[in-house]
N, CA, C and O of each residue as an XYZ file, in Angstrom:
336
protein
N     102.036    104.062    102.845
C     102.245    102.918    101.992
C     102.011    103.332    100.553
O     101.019    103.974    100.208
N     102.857    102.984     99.825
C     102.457    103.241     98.450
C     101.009    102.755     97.589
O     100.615    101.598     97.728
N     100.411    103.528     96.880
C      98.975    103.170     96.480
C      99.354    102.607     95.219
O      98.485    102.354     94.384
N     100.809    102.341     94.954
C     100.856    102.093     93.471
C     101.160    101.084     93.602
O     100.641    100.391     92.727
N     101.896    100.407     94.395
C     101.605     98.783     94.508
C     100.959     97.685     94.935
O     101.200     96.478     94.933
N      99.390     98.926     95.592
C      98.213     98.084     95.379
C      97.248     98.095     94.161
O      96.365     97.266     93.940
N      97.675     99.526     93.171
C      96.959     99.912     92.243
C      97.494     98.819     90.898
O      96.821     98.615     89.887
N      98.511     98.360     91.114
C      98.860     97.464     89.826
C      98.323     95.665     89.849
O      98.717     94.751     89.123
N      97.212     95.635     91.068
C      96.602     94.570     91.083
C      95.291     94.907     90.777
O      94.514     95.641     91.387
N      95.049     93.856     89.074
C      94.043     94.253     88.548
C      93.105     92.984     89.165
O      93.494     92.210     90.041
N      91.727     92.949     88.480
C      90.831     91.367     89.450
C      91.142     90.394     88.639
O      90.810     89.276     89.032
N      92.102     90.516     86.822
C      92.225     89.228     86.184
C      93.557     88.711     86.849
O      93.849     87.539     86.613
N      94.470     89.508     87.720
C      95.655     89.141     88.436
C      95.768     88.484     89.841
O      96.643     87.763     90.320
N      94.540     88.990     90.373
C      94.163     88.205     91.801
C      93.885     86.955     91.945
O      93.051     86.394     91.235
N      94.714     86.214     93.115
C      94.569     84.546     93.066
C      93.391     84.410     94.605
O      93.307     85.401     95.330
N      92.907     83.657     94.809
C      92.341     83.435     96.259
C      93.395     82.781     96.764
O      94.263     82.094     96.226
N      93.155     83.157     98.097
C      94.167     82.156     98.685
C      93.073     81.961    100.493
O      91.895     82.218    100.740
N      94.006     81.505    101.214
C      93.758     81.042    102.585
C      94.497     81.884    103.691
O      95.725     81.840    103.774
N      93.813     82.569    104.447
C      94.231     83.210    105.850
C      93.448     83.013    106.871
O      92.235     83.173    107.002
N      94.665     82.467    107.937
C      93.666     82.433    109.186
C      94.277     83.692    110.185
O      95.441     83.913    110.519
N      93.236     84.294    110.463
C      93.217     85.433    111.359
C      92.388     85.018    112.827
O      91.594     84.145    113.178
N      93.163     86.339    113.529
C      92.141     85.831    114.909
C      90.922     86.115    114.738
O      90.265     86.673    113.859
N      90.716     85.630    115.744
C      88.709     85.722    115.586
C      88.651     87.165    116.438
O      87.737     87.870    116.010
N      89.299     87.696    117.389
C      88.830     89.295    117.675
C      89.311     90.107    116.766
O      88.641     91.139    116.823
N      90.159     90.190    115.917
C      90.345     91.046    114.722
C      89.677     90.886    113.861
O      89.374     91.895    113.224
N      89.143     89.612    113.434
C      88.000     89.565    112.486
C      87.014     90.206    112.768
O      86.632     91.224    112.191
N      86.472     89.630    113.750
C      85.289     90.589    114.142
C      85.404     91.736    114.644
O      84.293     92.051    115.070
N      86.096     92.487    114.818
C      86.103     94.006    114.762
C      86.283     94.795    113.438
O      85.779     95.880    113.146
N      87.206     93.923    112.618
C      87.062     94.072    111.150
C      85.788     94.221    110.467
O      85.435     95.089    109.668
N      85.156     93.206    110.932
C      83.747     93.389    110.243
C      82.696     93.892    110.651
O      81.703     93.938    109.926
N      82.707     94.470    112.150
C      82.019     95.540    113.212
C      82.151     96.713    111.978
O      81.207     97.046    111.262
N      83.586     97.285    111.888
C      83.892     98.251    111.495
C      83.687     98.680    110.353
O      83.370     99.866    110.259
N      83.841     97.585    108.707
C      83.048     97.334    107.645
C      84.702     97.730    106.805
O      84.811     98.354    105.749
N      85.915     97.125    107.688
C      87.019     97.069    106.694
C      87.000     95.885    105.570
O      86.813     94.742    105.985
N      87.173     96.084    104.248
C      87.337     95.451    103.673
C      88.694     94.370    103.830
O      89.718     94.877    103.372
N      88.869     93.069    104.357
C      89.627     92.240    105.293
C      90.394     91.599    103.948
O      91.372     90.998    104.395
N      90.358     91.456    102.264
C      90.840     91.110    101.732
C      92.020     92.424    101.035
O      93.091     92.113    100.515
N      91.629     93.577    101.147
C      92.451     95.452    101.302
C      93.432     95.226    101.891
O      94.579     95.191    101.446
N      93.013     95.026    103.108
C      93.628     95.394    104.578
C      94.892     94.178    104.150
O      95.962     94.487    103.626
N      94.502     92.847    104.488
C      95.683     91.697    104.477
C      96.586     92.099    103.137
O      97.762     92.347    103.403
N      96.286     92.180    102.026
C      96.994     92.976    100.769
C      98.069     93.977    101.391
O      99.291     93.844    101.470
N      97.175     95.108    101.843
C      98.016     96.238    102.596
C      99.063     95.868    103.263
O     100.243     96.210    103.184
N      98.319     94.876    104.163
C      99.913     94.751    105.252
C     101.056     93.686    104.725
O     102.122     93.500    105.312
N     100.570     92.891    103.280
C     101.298     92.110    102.756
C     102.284     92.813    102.068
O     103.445     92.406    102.027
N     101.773     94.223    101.318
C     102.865     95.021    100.518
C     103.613     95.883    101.457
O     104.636     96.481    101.125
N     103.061     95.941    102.691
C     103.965     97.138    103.844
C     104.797     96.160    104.006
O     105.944     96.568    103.828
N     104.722     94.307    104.435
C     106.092     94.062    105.065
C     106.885     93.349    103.793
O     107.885     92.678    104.051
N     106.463     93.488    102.494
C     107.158     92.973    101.420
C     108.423     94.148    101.130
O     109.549     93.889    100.704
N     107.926     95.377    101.462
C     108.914     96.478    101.512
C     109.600     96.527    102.685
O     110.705     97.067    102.630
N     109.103     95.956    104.096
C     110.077     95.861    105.063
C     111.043     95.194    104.790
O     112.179     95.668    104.793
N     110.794     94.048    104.520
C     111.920     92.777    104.385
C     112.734     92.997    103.091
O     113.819     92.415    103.117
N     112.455     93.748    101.881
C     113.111     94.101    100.770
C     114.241     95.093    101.669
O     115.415     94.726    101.723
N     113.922     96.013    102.169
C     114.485     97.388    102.568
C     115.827     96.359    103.779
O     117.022     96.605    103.615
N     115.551     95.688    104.473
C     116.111     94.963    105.007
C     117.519     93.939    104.889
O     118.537     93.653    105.519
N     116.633     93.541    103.323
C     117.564     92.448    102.496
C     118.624     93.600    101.874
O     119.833     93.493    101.668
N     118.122     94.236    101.751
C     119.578     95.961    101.171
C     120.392     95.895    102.115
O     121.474     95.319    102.229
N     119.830     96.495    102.751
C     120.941     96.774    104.013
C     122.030     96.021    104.334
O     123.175     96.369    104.622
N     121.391     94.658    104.224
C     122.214     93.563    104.727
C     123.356     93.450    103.374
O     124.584     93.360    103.349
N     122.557     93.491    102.550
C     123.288     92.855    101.349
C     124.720     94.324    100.997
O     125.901     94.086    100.744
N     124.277     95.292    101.071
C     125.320     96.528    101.120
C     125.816     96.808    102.941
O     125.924     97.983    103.293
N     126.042     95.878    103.808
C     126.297     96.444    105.287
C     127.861     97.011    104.711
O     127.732     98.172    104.324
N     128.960     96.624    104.589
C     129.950     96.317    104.476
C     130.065     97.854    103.381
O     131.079     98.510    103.619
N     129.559     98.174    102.765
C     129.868     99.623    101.766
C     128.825    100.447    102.575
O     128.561    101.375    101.810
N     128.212    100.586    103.517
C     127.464    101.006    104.616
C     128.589    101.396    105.419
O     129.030    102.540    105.522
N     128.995    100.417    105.951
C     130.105    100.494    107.237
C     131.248    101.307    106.897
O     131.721    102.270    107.500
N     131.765    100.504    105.353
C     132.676    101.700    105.123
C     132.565    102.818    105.015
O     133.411    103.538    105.545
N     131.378    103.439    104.220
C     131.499    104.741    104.105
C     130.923    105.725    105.353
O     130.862    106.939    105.158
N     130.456    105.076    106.791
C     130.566    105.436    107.522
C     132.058    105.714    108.049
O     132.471    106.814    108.417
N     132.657    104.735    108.025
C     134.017    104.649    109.068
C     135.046    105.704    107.917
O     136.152    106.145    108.229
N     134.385    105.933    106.628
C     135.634    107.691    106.430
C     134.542    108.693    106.343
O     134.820    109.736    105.750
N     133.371    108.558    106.821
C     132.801    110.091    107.263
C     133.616    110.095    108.549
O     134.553    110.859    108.778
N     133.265    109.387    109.157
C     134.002    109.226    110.992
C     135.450    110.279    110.967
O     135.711    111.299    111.606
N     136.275    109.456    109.851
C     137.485    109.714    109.956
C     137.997    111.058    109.473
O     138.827    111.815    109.976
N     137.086    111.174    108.061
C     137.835    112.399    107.373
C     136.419    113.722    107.343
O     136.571    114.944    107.333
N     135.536    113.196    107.336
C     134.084    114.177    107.534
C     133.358    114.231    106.605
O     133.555    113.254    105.882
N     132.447    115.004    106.157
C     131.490    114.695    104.764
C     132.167    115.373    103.746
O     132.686    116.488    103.801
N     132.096    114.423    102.615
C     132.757    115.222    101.683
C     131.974    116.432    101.226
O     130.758    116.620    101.235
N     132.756    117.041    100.911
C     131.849    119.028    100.221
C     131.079    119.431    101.346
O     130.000    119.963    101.086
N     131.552    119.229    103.120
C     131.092    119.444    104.044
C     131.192    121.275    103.713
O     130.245    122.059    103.647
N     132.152    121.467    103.605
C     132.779    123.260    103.238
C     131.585    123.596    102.839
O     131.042    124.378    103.620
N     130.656    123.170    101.476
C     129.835    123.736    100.771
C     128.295    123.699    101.441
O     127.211    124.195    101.134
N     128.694    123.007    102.314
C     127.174    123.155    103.165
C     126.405    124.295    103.364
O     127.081    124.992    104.120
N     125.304    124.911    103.091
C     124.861    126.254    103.423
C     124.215    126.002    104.989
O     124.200    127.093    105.559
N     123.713    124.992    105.812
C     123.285    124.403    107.039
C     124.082    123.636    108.138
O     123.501    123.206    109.134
């Protein structure tokens, strides 16, 4: 995960907010001594990049598809120059 898009949250930028988590992840969370406001951050910026990376795809399928369907057809271009 990138450290730089947890590193650009300073403490005058942080809002509180409300999460409800299960109660056996909590408490193993806090068995363990993870910091549980890190962690939810963490997995908030891992699936903010899932669903970004996602919304691409979708949004370019169609210049995706095409430029699959003339590798298919004609092969990679400057395939010749390949040293591999």
């Amino acid at each position: 995960m990138p450290q730089a898009a947890l590193a650009k949250t300073t403490p005058s930028s942080r809002r509180p907010t409300n999460v409800s988590l299960g109660r056996e992840h909590l408490e193993a969370a806090r068995e363990l001594g993870i910091n549980i406001s890190q962690a939810c951050e963490r997995g908030l910026v891992e699936t903010i990049a899932e669903v970004r990376a996602s919304q691409w795809t979708e949004a370019n399928r169609e210049a995706l598809d095409s430029y699959n369907a003339y590798v298919e057809a004609h092969g990679l271009p400057l395939e010749k120059q390949r040293l591999f």
